[in-house]
C-alpha distance (Angstrom), angle and dihedral (degrees) to the residues before:
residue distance angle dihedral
X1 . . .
X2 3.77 . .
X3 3.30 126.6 .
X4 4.19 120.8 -104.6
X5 3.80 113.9 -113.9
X6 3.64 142.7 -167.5
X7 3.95 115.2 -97.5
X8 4.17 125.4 -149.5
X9 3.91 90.8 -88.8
X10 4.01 94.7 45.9
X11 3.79 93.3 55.7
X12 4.32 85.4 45.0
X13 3.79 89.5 52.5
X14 3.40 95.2 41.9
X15 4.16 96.7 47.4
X16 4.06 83.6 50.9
X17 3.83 87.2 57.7
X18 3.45 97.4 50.7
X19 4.06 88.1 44.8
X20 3.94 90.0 53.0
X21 4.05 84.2 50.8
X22 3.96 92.6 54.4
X23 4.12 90.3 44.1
X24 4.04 87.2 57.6
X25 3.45 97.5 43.2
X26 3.92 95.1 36.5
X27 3.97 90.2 51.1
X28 4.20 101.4 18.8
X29 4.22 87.6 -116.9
X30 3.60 103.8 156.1
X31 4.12 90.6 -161.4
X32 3.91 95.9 63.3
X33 4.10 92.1 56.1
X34 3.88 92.5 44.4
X35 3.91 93.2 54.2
X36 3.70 92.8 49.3
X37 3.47 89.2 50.2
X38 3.84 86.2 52.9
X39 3.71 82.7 57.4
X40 3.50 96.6 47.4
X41 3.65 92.9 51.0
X42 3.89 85.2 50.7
X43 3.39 99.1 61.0
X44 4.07 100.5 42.1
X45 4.24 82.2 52.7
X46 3.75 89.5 53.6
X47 3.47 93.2 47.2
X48 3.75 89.5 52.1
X49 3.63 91.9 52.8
X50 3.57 95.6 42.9
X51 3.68 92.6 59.6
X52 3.81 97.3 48.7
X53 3.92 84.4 51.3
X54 3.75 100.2 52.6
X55 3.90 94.7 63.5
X56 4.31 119.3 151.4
X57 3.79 128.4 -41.2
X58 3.36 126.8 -159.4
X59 3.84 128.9 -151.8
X60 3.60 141.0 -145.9
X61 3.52 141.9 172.1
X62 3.72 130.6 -157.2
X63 3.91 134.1 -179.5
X64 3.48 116.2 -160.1
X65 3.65 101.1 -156.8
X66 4.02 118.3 76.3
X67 4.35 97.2 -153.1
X68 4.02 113.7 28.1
X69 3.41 120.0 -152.9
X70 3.90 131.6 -159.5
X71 4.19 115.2 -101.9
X72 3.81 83.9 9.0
X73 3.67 118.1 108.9
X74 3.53 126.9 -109.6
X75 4.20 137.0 -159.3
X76 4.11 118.7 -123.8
X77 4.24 114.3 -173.9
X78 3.79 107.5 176.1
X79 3.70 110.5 -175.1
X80 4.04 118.7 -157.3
X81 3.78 117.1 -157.0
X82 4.00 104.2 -163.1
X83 3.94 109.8 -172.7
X84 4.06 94.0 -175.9
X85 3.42 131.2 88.2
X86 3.54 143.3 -87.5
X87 4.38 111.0 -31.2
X88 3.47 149.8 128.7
X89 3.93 103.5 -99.0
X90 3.80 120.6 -165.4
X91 3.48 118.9 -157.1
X92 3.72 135.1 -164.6
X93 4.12 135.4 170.7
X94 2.92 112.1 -143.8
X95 4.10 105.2 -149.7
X96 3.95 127.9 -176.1
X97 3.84 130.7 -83.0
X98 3.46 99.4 -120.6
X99 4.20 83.0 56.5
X100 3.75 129.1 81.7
X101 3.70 129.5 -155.2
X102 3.93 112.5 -123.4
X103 4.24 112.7 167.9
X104 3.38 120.7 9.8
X105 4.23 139.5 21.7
X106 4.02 123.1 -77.5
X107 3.53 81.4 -152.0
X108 4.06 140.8 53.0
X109 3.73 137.5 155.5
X110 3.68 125.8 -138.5
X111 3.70 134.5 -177.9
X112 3.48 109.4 -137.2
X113 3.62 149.8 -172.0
X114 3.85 140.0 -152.7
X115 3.79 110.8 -27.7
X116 3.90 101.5 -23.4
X117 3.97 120.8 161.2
X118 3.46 116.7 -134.5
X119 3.99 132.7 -151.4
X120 3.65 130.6 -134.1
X121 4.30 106.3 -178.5
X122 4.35 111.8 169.7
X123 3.52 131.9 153.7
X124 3.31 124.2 -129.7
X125 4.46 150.9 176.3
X126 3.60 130.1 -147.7
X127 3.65 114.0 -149.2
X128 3.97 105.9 -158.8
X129 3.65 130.9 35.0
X130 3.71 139.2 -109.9
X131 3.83 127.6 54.7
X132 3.47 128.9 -21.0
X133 3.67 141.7 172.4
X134 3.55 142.1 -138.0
X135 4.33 100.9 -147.9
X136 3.56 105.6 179.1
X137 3.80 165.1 -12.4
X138 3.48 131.3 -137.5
X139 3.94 131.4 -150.6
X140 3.37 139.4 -165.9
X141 3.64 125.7 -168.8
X142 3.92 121.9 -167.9
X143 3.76 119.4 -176.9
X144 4.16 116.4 -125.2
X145 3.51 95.5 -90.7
X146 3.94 93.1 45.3
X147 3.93 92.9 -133.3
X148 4.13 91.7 121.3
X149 3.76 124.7 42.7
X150 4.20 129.6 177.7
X151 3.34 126.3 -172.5
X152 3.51 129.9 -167.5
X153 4.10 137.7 174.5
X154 4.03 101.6 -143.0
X155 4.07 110.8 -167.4
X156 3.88 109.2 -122.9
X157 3.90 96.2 165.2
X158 3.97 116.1 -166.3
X159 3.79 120.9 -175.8
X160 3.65 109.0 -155.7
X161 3.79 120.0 177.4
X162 4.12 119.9 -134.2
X163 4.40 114.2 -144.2
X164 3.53 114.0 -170.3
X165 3.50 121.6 -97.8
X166 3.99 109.8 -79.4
X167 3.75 90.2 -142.0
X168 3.90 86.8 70.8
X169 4.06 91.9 60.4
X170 4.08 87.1 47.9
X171 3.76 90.1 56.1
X172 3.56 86.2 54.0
X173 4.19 87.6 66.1
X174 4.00 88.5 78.7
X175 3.91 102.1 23.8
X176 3.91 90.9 120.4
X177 4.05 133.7 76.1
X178 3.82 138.9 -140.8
X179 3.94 82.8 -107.0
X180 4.01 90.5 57.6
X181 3.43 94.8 50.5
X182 4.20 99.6 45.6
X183 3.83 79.3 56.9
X184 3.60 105.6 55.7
X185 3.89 100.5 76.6
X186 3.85 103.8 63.7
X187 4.27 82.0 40.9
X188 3.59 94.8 69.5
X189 3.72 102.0 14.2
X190 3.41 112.2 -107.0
X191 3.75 131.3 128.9
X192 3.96 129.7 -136.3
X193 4.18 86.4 -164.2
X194 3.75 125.2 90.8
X195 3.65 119.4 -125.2
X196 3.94 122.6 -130.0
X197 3.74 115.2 -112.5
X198 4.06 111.1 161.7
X199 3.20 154.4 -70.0
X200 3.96 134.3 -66.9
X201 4.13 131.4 164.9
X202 3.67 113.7 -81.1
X203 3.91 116.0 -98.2
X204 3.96 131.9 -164.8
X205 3.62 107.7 -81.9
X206 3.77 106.5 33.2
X207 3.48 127.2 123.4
X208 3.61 122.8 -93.0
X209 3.64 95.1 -138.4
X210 3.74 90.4 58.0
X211 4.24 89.7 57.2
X212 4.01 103.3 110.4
X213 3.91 91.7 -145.2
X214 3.97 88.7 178.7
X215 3.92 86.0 65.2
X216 3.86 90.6 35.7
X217 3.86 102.0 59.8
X218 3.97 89.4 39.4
X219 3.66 90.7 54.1
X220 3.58 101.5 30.5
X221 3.45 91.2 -129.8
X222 3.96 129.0 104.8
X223 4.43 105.0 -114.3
X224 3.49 127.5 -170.2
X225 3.86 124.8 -143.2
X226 3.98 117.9 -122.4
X227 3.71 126.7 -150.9
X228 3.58 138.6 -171.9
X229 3.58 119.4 -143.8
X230 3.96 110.7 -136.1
X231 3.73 105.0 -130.5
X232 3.95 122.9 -104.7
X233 3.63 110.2 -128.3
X234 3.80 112.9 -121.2
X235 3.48 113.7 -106.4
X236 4.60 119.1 -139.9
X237 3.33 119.6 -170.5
X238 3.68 113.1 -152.6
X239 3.93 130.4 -166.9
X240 3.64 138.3 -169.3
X241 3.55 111.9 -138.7
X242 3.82 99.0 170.0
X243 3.92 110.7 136.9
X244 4.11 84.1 -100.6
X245 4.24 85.3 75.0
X246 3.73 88.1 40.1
X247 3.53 105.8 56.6
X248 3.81 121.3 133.7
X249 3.29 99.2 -157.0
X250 4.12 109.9 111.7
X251 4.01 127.6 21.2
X252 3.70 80.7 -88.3
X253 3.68 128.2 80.7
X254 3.83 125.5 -171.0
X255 3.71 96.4 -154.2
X256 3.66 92.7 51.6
X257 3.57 93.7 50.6
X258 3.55 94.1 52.4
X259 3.51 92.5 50.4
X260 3.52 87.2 64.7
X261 3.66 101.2 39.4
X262 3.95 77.6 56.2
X263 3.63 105.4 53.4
X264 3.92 81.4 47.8
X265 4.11 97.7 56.8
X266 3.69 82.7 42.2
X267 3.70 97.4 55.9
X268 3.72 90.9 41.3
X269 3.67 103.7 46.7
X270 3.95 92.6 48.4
X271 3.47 89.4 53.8
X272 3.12 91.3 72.0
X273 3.88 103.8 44.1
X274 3.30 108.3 -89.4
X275 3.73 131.2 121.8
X276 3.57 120.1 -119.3
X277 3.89 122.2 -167.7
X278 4.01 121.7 -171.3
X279 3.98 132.5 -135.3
X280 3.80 127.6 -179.0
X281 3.47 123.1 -168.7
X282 3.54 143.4 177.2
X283 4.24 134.1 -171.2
X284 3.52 100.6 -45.6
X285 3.82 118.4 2.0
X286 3.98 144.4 17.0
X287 3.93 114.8 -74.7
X288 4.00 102.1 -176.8
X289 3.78 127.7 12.9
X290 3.36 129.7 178.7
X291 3.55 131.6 170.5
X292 4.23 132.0 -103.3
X293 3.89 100.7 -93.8
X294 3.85 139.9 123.4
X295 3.59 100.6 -96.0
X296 3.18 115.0 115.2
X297 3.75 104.3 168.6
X298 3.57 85.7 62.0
X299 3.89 94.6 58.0
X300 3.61 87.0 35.1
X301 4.18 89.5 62.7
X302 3.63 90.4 44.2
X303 3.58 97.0 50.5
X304 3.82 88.3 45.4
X305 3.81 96.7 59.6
X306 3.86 104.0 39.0
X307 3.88 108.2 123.5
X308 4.09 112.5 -107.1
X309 3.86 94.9 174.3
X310 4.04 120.0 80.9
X311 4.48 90.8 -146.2
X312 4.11 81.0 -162.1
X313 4.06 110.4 107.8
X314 4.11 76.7 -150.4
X315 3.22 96.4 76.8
X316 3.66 98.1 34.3
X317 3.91 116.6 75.3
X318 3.82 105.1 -143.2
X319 3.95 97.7 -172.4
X320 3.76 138.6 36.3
X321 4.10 84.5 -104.3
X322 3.65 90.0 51.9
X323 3.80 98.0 54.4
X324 3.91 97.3 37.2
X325 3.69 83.2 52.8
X326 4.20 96.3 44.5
X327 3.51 96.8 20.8
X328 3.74 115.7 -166.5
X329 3.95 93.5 -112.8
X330 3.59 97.5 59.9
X331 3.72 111.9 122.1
X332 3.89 113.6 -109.2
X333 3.83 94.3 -157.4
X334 4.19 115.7 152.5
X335 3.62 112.6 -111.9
X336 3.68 115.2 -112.7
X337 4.21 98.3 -111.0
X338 3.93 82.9 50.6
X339 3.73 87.0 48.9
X340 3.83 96.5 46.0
X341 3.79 86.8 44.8
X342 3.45 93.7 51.9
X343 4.38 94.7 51.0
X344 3.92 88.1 50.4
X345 3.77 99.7 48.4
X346 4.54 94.3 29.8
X347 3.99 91.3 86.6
X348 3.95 90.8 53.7
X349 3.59 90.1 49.8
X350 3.55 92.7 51.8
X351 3.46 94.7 41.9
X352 3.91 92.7 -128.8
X353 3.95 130.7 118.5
X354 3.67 85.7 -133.1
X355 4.20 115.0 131.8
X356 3.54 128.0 -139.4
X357 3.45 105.6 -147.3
X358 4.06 95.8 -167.0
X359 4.03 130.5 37.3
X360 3.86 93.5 -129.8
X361 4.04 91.9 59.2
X362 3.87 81.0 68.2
X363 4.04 82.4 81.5
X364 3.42 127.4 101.2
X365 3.58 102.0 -119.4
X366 3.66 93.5 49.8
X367 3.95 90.7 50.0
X368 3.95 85.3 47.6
X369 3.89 94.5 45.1
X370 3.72 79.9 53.8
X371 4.03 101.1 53.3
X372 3.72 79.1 50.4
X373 3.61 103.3 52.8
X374 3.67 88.1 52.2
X375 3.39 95.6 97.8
X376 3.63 106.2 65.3
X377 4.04 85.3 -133.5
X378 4.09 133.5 112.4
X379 3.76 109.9 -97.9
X380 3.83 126.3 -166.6
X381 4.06 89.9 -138.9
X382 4.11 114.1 -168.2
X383 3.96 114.6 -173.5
X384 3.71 121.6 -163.8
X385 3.68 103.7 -158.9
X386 4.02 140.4 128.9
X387 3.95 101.2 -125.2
X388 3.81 85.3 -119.1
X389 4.17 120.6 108.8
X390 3.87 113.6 42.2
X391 3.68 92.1 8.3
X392 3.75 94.1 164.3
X393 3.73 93.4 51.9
X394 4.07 87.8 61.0
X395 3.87 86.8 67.2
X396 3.64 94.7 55.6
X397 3.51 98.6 34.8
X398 3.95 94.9 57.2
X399 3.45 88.8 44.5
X400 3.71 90.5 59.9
X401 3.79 89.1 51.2
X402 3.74 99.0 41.3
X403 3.68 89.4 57.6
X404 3.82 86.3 48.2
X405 4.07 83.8 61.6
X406 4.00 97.1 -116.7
X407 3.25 120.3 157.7
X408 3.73 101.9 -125.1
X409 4.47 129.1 -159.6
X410 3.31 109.8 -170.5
X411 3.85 118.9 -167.0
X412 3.57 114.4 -175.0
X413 4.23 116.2 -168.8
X414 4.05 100.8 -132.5
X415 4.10 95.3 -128.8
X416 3.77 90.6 -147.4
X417 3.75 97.4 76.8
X418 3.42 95.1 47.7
X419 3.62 102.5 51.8
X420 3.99 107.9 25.1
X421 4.17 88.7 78.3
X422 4.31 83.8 106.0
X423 4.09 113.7 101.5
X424 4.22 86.1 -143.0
X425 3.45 107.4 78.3
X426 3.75 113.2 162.4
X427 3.89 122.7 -149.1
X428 4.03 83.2 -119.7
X429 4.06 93.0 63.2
X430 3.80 88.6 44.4
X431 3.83 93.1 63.5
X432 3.75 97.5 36.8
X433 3.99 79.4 50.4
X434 4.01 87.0 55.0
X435 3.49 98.1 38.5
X436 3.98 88.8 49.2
X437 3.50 88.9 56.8
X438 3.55 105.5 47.4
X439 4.22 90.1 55.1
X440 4.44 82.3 49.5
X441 3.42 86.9 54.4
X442 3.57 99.6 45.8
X443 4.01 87.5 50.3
X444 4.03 90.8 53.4
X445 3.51 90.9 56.6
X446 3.87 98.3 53.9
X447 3.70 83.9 47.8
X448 3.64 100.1 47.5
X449 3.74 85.1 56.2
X450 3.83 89.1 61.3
X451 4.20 86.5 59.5
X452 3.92 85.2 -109.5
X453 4.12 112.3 155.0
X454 3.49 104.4 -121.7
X455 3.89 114.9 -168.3
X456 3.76 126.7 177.7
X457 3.56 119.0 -132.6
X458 3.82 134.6 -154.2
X459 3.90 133.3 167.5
X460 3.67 99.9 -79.6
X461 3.65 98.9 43.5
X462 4.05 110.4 101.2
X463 3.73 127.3 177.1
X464 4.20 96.8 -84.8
X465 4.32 81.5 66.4
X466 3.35 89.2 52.9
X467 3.49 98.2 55.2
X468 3.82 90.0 42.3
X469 3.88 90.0 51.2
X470 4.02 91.4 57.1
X471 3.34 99.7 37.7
X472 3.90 87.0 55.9
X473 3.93 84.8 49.2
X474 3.60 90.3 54.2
């Protein structure tokens, strides 16, 4: 509660009571002292009145729109419940910086009477993703004759969370060329051309191209050419959607990007006949799974509606002491008791007798390298992930599929250029940054050693660079 202060006219009135004081006193007139007490006696009963009048107000904050979106427009109704009496009430919403007003006013006045409601309605546009808050409103109540004024800043906070546009995952339908896609069979080692494998006698319904008419007028006999098709490897998709890709932190987000980077392989590699299946995983188990097959709308949809915001304030730092303290770097590897926990109490959970011999196959990417290994047949595996939560489990789960013979792309989101877009950067976060990389580093080189692809992704890197980066590698 604010305290009540003196407007422009109160100090005015007052100042003209005091000079009415000095007149009496200055020339003993007994009028001049009684009309600034009149004044006097004014002001005190206006004050009394005005503090009856300003009473309690209540807040609250409403957005109309269920999913928010950045550049698209968004709804704010902020009701006011004022309990007092009669004032002039001055009200102003107080919305983020990353926001911008478009249609309507943050801020009204009203003069009010007994227990009215009043109604704030705006539109307004975020401009970068993630999670932000509205803090704050602030009032100001005047009484009629504007000689008393409080103001006061009443906390109304309202988390809202930011997706990225939905346009950007539509562009991602076409982001490939013819060049891309001529490149992408001697990348993962498949072949569009049939192999020769014999001879037989011609029968009704084969293709005249196919008739070996060399063979046919030596032997008198029409003879039809057989091929074997080599085999397209199966492409999987996998992605990390631990809270370490789903940060909301920075205008960046990993998740989002490899959502994109995702519908782009996708695109590409059934454009050229082969089936791709999906998997999304998170800490410990599979999220999403769907099958290697040509539809791409399907994989499209599921792609489309994966969450890329952590809604847990945990996770989230809110303030510069918040993210200095939890800085966005920090390595979100289980501890082993949860892990050891985890492998003795998984097969309950799952309602299967199966045992896991080791805590780290408690991970998701180990249980998804599994589902994939089922088979018994090659795989052309590409995981979209950052390196960051169950880092040790990556080692042992590639291993497991390396020994399986996949042939495995591995494209890691470098977590410095999505989060290092803050102006504060503390010496602290610049060692745990170095330190960071150093163990990522260490990790690609077991893995390169295992003839795994390893490309580094930032922001501006889409699924065309990839290709280009391999090809040049090839």
């Amino acid at each position: 509660m604010g305290r009540i202060q003196w407007t422009v006219y109160t100090r005015i009135v007052f100042f003209f009571a005091m000079l009415l004081f000095l007149e009496g006193y200055l020339f003993s007139n007994l009028t001049a002292p009684l009309a600034g007490s009149c004044l006097l006696m004014f002001l005190y009963f206006c004050r009394l009145r005005f503090e009856k009048s300003i009473g309690s107000l209540q807040i609250q904050r409403t957005i109309l729109e269920n999913i928010l979106y950045v550049d698209t427009p968004f709804h704010v109704k902020t009701t006011i419940f004022h309990t007092g009496g009669a004032a002039r009430i001055k009200v102003k919403d107080i919305i983020p910086k990353t926001a911008m007003l478009l249609q309507g006013e943050n801020t009204n006045v009203w003069k009010t009477q007994t227990q009215d409601e009043l109604l704030l309605s705006y539109q307004a546009v975020f401009t970068s993703r993630g999670t932000h808050t509205f803090e704050s409103t602030q009032i100001e109540i005047t009484d009629f004759c504007h000689l008393f004024t409080q103001k006061q800043t009443i906390s109304v906070r309202t988390a809202v969370h930011i997706h990225s546009n939905p346009k950007e995952l539509k562009k991602a339908k076409t982001a490939y060329t013819q060049e891309d896609v001529l490149a992408m069979p001697s990348l993962i080692g498949s072949e569009l051309t049939r192999e020769f494998e014999g001879i037989r006698a011609y029968l009704p319904g084969d293709l005249i191209r196919d008739i070996d008419w060399k063979a046919s007028s030596r032997l008198q006999t029409l003879l039809t050419k057989t091929f074997q098709k080599k085999e397209l490897l199966e492409s999987m998709i996998l992605l990390d959607c631990t809270r370490s890709m789903r940060r909301t932190s920075g205008k960046h987000a990993k998740i989002e990007h490899a959502i994109v980077v995702g519908i782009q392989l996708t695109h590409l590699l059934q454009s050229m006949h082969h089936q791709v299946g999906f998997i999304a995983y998170d800490e410990h188990k599979i999220i999403s799974h769907i099958t290697s097959s040509f539809d791409y709308q399907r994989i499209y949809r599921e792609l489309a509606t994966l969450p890329t915001i952590i809604l847990t304030d945990s996770y989230t730092p809110n303030n510069k002491r918040d993210s200095q303290e939890s800085p966005a770097l920090t390595l979100e590897d289980d501890t082993s008791d949860q892990q050891q926990f985890l492998s003795l109490i998984a097969p309950f959970i799952s309602g299967t007798s199966v045992h896991i011999m080791h805590p780290l196959q408690t991970s998701g990417i180990y249980q998804a390298i599994k589902t994939i290994t089922y088979t018994n047949k090659q795989k052309h595996i590409i995981i979209l992930t950052d390196l960051e939560t169950n880092r040790d489990s990556y080692d042992d789960a590639l291993r497991f599929a390396h020994a399986a013979y996949h042939k495995i792309w591995l494209l890691t989101f470098s977590t410095p250029y999505y989060h290092l877009d803050s102006k504060d950067i503390s010496t602290d976060l610049i060692e745990k940054i170095y330190t960071f990389e150093i163990s990522q580093e260490q990790l690609r080189k077991k893995l390169i050693k295992k003839n795994i692809e390893i490309v580094e992704i930032t922001p501006q890197i889409q699924a065309p660079h990839i290709m280009e980066y391999l090809r040049r590698k090839k």
